[in-house]
C-alpha positions in Angstrom: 0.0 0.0 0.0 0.9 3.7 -1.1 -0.4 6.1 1.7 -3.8 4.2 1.7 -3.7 4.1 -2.1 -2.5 0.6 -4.2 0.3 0.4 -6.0 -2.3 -0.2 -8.8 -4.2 2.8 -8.4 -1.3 4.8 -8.1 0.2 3.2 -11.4 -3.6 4.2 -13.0 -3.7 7.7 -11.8 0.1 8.1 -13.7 -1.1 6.7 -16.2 -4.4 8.7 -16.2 -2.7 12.1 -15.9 1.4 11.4 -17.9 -0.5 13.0 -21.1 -1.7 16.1 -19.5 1.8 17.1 -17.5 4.7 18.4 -19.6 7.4 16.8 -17.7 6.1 13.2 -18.4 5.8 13.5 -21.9 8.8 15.4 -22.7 12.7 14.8 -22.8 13.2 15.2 -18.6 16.7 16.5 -19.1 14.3 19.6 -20.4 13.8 20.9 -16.9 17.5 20.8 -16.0 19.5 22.0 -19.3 22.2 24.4 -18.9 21.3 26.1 -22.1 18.9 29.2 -21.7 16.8 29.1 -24.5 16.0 25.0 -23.2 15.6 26.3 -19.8 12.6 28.7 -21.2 11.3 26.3 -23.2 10.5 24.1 -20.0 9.4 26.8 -18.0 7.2 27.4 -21.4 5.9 24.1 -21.1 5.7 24.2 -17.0 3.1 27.2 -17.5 0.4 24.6 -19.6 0.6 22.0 -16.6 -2.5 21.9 -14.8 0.0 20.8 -11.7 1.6 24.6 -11.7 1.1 25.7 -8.1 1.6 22.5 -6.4 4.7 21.5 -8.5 6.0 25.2 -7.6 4.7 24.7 -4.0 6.3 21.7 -3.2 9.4 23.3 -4.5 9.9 25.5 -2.2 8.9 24.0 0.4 11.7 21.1 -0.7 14.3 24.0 -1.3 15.1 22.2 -5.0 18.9 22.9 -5.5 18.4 23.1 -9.0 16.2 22.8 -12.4 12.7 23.8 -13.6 9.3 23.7 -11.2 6.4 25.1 -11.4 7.1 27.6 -14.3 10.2 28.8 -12.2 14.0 28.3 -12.6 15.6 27.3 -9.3 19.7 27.4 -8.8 20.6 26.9 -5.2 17.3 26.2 -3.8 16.0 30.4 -4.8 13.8 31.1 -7.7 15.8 32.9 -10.5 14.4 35.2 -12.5 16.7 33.6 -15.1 19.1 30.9 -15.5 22.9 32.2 -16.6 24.8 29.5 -18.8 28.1 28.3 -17.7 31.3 30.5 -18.3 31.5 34.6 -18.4 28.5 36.3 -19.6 28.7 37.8 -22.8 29.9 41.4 -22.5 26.6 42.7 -24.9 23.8 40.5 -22.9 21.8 42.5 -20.2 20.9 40.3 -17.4 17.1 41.6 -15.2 18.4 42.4 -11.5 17.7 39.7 -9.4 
């Protein structure tokens, strides 16, 4: 038993919802890419889940060290406005305060 719930039920409820959430039915390295432009596509994709605020919710409260939740970028366990790549920043790029 799973928290009152079989492992059966639990298996039909995945299998019930995998279609409608994002991170199921796309490549999961998605919500942890160290390219930008990947890292706004998940958040893209995070913002059509009908799990949003509980995925963003439990998040926080889990302090995620890094990736895509909820539509947000975390590094650290903070929210990020954005998510920098790796090496120096490009001298003509304008990064939003944090």
């Amino acid at each position: 038993m799973y928290q009152g719930v079989s492992t059966t039920g639990a298996d039909d409820f995945d299998r019930l919802v995998a279609d409608l959430i994002p991170c199921r039915t796309h490549d999961p390295e998605l919500w942890f890419a160290e390219h930008t432009a990947q890292v706004e596509q998940a958040k893209a994709l995070c913002r059509t889940c009908p799990l949003l605020e509980g995925c963003l919710a439990g998040a926080i409260e889990r302090e995620e060290p890094w990736g895509v939740w909820g539509g947000e970028v975390f590094v650290g366990g903070q929210v990020v406005a954005t998510k920098r790549g790796r090496g120096r920043p490009r001298k003509d790029t304008v990064y939003p305060a944090a």
